[in-house]
C-alpha positions as CSV (number, residue, x, y, z in Angstrom):
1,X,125.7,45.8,25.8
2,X,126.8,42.5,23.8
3,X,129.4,40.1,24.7
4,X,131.8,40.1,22.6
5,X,133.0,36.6,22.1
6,X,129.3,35.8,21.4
7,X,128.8,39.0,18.9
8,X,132.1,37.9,17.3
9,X,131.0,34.4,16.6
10,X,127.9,35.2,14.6
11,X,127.0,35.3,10.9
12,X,127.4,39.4,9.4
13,X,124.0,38.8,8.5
14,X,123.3,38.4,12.3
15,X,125.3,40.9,13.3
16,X,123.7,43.6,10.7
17,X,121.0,42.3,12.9
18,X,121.9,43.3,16.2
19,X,123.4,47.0,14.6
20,X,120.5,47.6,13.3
21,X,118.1,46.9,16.2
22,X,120.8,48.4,18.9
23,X,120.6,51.9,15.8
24,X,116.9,51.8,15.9
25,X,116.7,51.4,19.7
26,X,118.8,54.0,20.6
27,X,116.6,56.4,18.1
28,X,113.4,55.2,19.5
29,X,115.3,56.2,23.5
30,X,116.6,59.5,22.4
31,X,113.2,60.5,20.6
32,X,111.2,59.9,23.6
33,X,113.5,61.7,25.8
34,X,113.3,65.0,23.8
35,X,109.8,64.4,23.6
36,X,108.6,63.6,26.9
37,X,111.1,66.0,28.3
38,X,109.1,69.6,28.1
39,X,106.2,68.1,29.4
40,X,107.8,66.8,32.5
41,X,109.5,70.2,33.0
42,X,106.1,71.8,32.5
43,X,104.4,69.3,35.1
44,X,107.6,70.3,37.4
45,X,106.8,74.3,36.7
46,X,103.0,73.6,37.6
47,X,103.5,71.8,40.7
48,X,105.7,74.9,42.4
49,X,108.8,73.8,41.1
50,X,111.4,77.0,41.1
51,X,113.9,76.0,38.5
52,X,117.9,77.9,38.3
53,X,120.8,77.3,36.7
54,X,124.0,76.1,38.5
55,X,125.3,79.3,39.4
56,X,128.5,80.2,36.9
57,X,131.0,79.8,39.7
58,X,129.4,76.6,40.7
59,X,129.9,75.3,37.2
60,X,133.6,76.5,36.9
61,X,134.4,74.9,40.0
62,X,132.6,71.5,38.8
63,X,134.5,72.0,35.2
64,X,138.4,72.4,37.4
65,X,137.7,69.5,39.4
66,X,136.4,67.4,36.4
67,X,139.3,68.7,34.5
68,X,141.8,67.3,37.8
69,X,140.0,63.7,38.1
70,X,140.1,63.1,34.2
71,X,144.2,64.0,34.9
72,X,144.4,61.9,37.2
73,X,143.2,59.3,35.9
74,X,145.0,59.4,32.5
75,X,147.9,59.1,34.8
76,X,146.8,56.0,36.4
77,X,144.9,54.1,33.9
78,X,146.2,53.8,30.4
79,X,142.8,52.4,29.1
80,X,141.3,55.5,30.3
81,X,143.6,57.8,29.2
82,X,143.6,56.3,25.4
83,X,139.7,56.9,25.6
84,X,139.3,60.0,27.3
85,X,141.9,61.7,24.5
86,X,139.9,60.4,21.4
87,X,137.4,61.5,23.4
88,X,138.6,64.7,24.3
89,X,139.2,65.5,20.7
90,X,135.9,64.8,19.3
91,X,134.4,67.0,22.2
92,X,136.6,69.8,21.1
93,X,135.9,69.4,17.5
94,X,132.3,68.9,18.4
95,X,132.5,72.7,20.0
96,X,133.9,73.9,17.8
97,X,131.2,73.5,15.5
98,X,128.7,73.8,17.9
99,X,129.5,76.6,19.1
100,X,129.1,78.1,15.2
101,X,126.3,76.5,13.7
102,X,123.9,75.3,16.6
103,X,124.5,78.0,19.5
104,X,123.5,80.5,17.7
105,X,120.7,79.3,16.0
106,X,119.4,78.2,19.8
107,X,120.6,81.9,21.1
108,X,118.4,83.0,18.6
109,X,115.4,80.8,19.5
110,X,115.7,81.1,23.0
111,X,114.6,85.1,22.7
112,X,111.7,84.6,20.4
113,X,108.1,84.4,21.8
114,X,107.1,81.7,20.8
């Protein structure tokens, strides 16, 4: 997070700075979460965890009411409503796509034995 007044009162040079520190950071967090992740899950495994997926009907149910607060709050909150479309967009465009090039590459994965 940056204040903005400050952020806009710098030099580009600073500010090429701070977007290229807050790029690397954000690379550095998102590698050690995919990394560190499978261990921790088999450490969860080996310790008698039981792991399940939210059952479907669960998930539908969480998905309808998710669907109802986001209305909602388009209808109160103008901010949040010019957000969550632009949002709401990309996420559809982004599944779109997804659901053509990446799903079934991971489908595919998931049934190997590897």
């Amino acid at each position: 997070m940056v204040n903005l007044k400050a952020y806009g009162a710098l030099t580009p040079e600073y500010k090429a700075i701070i977007e290229a520190a807050a790029a690397v950071a954000h690379t550095d967090m998102q590698a050690k979460y995919d990394a560190r992740n499978p261990m921790a899950l088999k450490q969860l495994v080996a310790g008698g965890t039981k792991l399940f997926r939210f059952p479907k009907d669960v998930m539908d149910a969480a998905f309808k009411e998710s669907m109802a607060l986001y209305s909602d709050l388009s209808a109160k909150n103008p901010n949040w409503k010019k957000v969550y479309e632009d949002y709401a967009k990309f996420r559809a465009d982004q599944n779109l796509w997804f659901r053509f090039a990446e799903a079934g590459f991971d489908d595919f994965m998931q049934q190997q034995k590897l």
